[in-house]
C-alpha positions in Angstrom: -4.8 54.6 -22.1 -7.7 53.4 -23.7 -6.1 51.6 -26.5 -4.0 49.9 -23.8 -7.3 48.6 -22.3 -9.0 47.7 -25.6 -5.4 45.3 -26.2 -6.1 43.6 -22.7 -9.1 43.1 -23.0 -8.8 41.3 -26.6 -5.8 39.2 -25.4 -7.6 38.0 -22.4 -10.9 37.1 -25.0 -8.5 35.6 -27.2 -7.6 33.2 -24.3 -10.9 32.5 -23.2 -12.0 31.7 -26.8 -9.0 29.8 -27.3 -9.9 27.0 -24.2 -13.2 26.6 -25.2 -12.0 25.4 -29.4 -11.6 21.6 -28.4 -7.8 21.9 -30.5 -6.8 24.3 -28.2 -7.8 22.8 -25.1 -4.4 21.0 -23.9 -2.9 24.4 -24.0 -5.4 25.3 -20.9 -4.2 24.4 -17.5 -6.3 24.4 -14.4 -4.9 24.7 -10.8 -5.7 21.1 -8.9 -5.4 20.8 -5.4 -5.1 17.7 -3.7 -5.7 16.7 -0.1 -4.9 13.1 1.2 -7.6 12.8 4.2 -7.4 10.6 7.1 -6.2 7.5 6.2 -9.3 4.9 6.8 -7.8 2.5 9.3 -9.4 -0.8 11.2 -7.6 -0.2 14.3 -6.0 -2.9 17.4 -4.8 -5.3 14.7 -7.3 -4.1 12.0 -10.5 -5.0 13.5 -14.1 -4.3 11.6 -14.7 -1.5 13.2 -13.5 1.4 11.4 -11.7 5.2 12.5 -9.4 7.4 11.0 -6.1 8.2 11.3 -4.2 10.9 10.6 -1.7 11.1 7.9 1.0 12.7 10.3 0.1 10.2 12.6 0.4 7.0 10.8 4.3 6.4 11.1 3.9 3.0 8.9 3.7 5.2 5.8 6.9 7.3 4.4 5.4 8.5 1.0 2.7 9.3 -0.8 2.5 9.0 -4.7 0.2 11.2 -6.2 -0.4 10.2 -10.0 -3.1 11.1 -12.8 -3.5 9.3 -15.7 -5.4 10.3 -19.1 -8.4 8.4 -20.7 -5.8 6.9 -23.0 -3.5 5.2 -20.2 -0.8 7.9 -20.5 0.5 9.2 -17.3 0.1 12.8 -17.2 1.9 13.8 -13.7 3.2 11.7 -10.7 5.1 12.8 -7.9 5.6 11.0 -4.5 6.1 13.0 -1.1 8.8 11.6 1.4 8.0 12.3 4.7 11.5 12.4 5.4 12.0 15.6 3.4 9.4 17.9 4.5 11.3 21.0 3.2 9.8 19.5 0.0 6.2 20.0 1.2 4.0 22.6 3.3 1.7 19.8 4.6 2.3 16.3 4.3 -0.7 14.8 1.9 -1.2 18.2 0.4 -0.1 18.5 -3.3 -0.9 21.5 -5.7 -0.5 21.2 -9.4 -1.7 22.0 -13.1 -3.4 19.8 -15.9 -4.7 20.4 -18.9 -8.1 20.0 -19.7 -9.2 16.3 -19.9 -10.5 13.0 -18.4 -8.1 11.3 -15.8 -7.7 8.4 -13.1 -6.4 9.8 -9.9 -4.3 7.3 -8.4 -2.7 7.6 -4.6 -0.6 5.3 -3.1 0.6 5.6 0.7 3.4 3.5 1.1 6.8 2.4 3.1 10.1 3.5 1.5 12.9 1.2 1.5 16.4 0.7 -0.2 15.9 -2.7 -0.4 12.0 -2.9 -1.6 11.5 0.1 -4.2 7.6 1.1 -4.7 6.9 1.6 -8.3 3.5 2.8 -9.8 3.3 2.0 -12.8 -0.6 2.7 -13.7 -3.9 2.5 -12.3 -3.8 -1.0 -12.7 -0.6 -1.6 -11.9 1.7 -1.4 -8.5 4.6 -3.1 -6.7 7.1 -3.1 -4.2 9.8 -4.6 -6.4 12.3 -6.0 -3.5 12.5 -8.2 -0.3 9.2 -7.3 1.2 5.8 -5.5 0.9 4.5 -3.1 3.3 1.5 -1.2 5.3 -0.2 0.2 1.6 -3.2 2.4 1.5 -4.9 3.4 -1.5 -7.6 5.2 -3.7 -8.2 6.2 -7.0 -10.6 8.4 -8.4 -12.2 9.4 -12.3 -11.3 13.5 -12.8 -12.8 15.6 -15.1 -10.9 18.9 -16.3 -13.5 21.1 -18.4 -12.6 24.4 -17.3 -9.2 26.4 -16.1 -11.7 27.1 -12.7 -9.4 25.6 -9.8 -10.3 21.8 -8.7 -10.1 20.8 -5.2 -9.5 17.3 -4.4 -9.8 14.8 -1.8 -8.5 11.0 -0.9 -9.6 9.1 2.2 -6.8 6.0 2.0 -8.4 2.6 2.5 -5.5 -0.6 3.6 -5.4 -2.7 1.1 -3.0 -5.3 2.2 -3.1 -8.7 4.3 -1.0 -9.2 7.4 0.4 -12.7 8.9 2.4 -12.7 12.0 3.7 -15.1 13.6 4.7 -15.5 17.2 6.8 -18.2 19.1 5.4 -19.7 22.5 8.8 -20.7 23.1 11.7 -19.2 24.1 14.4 -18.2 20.7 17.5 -20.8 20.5 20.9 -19.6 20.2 21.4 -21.0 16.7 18.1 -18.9 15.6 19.3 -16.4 13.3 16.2 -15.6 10.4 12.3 -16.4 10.5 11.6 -17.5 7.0 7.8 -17.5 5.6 6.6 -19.3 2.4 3.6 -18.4 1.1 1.7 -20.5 -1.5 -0.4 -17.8 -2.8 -0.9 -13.6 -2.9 2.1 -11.4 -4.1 4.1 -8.2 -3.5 2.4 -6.8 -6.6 -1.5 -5.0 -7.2 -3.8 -3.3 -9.1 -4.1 0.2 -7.4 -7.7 0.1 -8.6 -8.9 -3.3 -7.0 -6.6 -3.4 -4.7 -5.7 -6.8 -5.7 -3.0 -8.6 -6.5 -1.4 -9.7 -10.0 0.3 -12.4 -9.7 -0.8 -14.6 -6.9 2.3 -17.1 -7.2 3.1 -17.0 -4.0 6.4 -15.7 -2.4 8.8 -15.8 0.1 9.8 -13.4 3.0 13.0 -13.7 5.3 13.3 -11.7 8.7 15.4 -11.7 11.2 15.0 -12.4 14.5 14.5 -9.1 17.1 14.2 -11.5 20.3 17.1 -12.3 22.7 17.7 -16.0 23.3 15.1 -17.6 25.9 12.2 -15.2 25.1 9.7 -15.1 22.4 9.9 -14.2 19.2 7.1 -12.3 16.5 7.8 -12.6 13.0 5.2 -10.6 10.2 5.0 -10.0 6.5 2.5 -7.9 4.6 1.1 -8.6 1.2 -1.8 -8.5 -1.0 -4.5 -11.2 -2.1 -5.9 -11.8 -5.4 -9.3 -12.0 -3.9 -10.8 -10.1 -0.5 -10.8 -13.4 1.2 -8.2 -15.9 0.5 -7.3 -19.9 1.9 -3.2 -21.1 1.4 -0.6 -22.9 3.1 2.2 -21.3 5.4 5.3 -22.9 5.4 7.5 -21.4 8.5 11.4 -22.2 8.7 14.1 -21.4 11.1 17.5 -20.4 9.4 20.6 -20.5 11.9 23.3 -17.8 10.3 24.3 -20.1 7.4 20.8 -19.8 6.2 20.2 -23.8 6.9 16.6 -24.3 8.2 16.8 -26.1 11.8 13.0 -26.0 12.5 10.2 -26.6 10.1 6.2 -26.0 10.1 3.3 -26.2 7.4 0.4 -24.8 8.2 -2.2 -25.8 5.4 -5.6 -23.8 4.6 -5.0 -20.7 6.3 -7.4 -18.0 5.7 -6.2 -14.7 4.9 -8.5 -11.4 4.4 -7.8 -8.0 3.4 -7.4 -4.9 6.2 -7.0 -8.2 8.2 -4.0 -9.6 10.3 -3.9 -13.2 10.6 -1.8 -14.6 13.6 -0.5 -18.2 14.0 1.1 -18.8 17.7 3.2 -22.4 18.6 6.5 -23.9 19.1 8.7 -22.6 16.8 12.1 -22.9 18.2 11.6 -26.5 19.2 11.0 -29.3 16.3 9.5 -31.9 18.3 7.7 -33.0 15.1 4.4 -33.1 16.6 1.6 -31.9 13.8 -1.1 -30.0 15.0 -5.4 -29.7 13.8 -6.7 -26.4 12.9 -9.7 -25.0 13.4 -10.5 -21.6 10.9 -12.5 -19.3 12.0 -15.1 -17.5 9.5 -15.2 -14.1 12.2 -13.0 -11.3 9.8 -14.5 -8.8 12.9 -10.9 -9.2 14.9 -7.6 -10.9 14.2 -7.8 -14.9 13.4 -5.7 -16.6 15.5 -4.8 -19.9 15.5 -1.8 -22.6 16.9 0.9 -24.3 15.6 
């Protein structure tokens, strides 16, 4: 019995010398525990003033991507919970896994899951949704430090990193109304996980259909992010009947856009009585920025 303890305890000092020789050290895993805290959310149309909201509770997100990265750029583990499939997951936001010792970037991403806009992570500098649209997005990333196999708890409190514009008719839809589309000069569908900025910034264009019945009013919104926190660019705003022909036609020059912010433009939309309209921006980010058309 004794030499049975004296093996033990060798193999067990064996492993404990082993994970402190620096060669050995990628054979050394340590338990990691992530927990994705309340998201960090501006409510009522993402004013300034901030609260929290809870990941359960904020039905705008379908996944989370949960992604470390080593000092070299090499992804190390990723994984992305569907809220959808919760027999996947004890607690939605709660991820338990193993790295070796090491630096990392911690990278998560809460995001909207769609057939026809995949999200893809592709580093901590590099994101997209890679289809027709971009969506709600939260995100944080975070240096990690691996130096023992002690277990590492870890938390994320999600910040929106993405710009909204909606627009809403004062008129009543017309029959021949079948798509909203929206032009934008500048931003993208594309960021850095890291700044929360975008790439690109070429501009895109996003087409939506029209939810309202004929005779009432319509709202029409895209999100996506800015290569800067605040941002000024013309809004181009077309209505396509079913053949995809535009039969009414606005610009909206010098619009300002900032992020965590919603900026709303109300008007005539249905009815292209060709009459151009002033703006006057408003430099208050506290509540939404309205303005007419």
């Amino acid at each position: 019995m004794k030499t049975k303890h004296f093996f033990l305890l060798a193999a067990a000092t064996l492993i404990a010398a082993g994970c402190s020789v620096k060669e050995r050290r990628s054979e050394c895993l340590a338990p990691v525990n992530v927990h994705v805290n309340d998201f960090s959310v501006s409510q009522l149309n993402y004013p300034g003033t901030k609260t929290t909201s809870t990941v359960a509770a904020c039905n705008e997100v379908g996944a989370i991507t949960l992604a470390f990265y080593t000092s070299a750029g090499a992804e190390q583990y990723k994984v992305t919970q569907l809220r959808s499939t919760s027999a996947a997951y004890t607690t939605f936001g709660d991820f338990s896994l193993s790295l070796p010792m090491g630096s990392y970037t911690m990278v998560v991403i809460a995001h909207t899951t769609k057939e026809t806009s995949p999200f893809v992570l592709t580093s901590p500098t590099e994101a997209a949704y890679t289809g027709d649209h971009a969506y709600e997005t939260f995100a944080y990333t975070q240096a990690v430090e691996i130096s023992s196999t002690s277990a590492v708890e870890l938390s994320a409190t999600l910040e929106r990193i993405n710009a909204m514009l909606k627009i809403i008719s004062t008129d009543g839809k017309t029959a021949n109304a079948n798509q909203v589309r929206m032009t934008l000069s500048a931003g993208a569908r594309d960021f850095s996980p890291t700044s929360g900025l975008s790439l690109t910034n070429s501009g895109f264009v996003n087409t939506v259909g029209i939810s309202a019945t004929v005779g009432n009013s319509s709202t029409s919104s895209t999100a996506f992010f800015l290569a800067t926190d605040e941002q000024t660019m013309n809004v181009t705003i077309d209505v396509l009947d079913s053949d995809g022909n535009s039969v009414s036609h606005r610009v909206v020059s010098d619009v300002p856009f900032k992020r965590n912010r919603i900026t709303q433009l109300s008007g005539s939309l249905y009815t292209n009585d060709g009459v151009s309209s002033s703006f006057q921006l408003s430099t208050d980010w506290l509540t939404t920025y309205s303005d007419t058309f």
